[in-house]
Backbone bond lengths (Angstrom), bond angles and torsions (degrees), N, CA, C in turn:
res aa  C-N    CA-C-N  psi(-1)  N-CA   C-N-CA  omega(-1)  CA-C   N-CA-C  phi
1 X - - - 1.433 - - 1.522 110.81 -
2 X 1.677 112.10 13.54 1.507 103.87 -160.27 1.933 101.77 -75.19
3 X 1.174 116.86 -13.01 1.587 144.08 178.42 1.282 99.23 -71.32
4 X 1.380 160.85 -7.04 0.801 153.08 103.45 1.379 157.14 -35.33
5 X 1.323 143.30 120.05 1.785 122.17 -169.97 1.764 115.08 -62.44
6 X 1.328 115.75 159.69 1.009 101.02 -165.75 1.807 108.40 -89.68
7 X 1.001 88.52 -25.01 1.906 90.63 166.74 1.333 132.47 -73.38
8 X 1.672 110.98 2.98 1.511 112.79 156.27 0.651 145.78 -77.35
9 X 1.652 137.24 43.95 0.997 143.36 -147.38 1.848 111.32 -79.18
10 X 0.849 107.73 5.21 1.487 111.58 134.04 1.168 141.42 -36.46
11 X 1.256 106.91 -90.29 1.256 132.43 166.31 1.916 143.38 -45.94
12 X 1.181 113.12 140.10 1.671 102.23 -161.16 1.656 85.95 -150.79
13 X 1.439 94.81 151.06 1.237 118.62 -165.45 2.007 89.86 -100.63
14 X 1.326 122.86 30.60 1.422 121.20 -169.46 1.367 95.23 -147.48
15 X 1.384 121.87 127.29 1.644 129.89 175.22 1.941 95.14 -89.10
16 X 1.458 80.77 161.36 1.405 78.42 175.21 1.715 95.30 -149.51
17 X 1.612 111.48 166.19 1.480 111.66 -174.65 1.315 99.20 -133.85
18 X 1.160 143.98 139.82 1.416 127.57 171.62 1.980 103.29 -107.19
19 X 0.935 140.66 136.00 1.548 133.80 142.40 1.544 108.20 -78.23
20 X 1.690 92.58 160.63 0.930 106.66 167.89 1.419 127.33 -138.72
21 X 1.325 143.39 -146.74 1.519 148.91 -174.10 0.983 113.44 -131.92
22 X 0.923 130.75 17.35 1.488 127.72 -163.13 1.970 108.38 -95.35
23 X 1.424 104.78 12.79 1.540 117.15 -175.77 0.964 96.54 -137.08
24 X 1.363 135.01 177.50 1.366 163.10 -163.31 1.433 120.30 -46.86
25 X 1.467 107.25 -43.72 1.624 146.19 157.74 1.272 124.19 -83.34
26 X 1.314 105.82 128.92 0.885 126.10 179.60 1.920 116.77 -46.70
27 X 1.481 131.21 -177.52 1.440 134.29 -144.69 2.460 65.69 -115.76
28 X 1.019 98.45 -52.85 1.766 99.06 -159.35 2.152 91.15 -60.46
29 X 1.708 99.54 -47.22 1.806 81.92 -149.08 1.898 100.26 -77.62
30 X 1.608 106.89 2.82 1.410 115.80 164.53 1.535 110.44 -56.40
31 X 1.289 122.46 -48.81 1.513 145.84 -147.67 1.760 76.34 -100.89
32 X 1.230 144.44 -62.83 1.180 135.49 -147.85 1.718 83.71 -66.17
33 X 1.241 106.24 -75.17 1.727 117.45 -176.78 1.569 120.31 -23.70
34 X 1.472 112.96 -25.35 1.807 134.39 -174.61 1.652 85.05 -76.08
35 X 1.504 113.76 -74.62 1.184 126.27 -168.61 1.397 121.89 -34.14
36 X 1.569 96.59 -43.35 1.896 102.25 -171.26 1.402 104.31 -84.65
37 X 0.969 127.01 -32.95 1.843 131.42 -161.27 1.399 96.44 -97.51
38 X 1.498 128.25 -55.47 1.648 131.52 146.17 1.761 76.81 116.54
39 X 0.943 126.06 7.65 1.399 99.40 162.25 1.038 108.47 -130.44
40 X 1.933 119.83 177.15 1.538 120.46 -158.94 1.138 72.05 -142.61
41 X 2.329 110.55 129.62 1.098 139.67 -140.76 1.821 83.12 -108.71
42 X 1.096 115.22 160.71 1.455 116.67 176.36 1.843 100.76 -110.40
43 X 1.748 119.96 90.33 1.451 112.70 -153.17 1.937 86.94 -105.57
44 X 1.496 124.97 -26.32 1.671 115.85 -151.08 1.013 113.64 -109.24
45 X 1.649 150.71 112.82 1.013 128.87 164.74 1.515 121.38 -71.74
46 X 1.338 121.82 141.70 1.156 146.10 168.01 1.212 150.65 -71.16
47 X 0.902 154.65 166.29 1.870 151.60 151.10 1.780 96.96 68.49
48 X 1.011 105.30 -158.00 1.670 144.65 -137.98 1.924 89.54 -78.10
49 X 1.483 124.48 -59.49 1.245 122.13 176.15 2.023 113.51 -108.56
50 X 1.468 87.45 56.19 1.385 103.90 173.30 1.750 105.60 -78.64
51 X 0.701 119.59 -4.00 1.986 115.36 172.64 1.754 108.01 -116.73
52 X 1.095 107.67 4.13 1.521 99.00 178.88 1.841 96.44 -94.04
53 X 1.035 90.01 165.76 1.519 102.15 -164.61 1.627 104.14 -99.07
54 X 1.452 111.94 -5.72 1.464 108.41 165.13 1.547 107.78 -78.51
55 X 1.098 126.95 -24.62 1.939 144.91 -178.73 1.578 95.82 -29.40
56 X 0.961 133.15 108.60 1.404 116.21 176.16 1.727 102.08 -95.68
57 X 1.418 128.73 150.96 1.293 128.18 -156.67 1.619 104.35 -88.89
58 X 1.050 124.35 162.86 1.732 124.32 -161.93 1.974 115.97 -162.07
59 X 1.130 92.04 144.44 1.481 78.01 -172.76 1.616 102.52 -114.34
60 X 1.388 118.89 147.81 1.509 122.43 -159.01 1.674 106.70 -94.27
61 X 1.458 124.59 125.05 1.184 132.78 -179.49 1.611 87.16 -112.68
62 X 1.618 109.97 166.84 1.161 138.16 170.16 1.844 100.21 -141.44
63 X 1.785 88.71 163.39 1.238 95.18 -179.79 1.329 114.99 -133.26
64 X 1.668 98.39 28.93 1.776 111.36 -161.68 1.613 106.54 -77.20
65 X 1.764 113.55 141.99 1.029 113.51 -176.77 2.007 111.41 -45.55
66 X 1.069 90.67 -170.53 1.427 98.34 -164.69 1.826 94.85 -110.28
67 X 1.072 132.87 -0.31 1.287 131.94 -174.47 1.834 98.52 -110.45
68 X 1.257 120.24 -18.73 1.477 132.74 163.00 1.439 127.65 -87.16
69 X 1.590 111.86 -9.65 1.829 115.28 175.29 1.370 116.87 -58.79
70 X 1.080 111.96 -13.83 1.684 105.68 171.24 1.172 111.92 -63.09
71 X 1.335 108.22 -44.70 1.903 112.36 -161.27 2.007 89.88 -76.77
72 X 0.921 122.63 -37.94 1.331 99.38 -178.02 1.682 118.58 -87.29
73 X 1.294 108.50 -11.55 1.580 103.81 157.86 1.126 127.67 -74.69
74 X 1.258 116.47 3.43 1.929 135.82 178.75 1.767 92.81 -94.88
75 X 1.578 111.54 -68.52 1.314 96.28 165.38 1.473 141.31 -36.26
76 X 0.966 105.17 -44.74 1.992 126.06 -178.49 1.626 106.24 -69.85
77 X 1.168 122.49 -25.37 1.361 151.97 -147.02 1.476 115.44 27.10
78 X 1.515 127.49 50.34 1.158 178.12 107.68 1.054 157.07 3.43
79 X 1.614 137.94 33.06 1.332 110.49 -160.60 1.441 122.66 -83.28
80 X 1.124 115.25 18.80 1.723 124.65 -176.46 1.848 111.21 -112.09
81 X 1.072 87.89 129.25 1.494 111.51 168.59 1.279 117.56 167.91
82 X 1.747 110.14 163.70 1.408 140.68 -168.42 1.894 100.54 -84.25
83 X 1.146 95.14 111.72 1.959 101.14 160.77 1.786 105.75 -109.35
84 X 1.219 111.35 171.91 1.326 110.50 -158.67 1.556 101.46 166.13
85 X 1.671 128.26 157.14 0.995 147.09 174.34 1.370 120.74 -100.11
């Protein structure tokens, strides 16, 4: 992290992905399914013109330190996901 400022405590040199349950599958065999195929599919559109049909679909990374993933696996409602460099 030395590539980083030290007052960003924001910021993390580690992406992170969370799955979830909210489909058919489970939040784990989402994360198992990432694991085996090794890639993370871009399935949800997002933000403000998420129902227009121009929305192109996207998959959500974070870049939250790694001593803060709890608080966003509370958000996600979540404890599964892919971190990575």
């Amino acid at each position: 992290m030395s590539h980083l400022k030290k007052n960003w405590e924001d910021m993390s040199p580690w992406l992170v992905h969370f799955t979830d349950g909210k489909c058919s599958k489970s939040a784990y065999d989402k994360m198992m399914g990432i694991l085996s195929s090794q890639q993370i599919e871009a399935k949800t559109r997002y933000g403000f013109a998420r129902k227009s049909m121009h929305c192109v679909p996207s998959a959500c990374l974070s870049e939250i330190p790694l001593h803060q993933i709890s608080r966003l696996a509370a958000e996600r409602e979540s404890p599964y996901g892919i971190v990575f460099t």
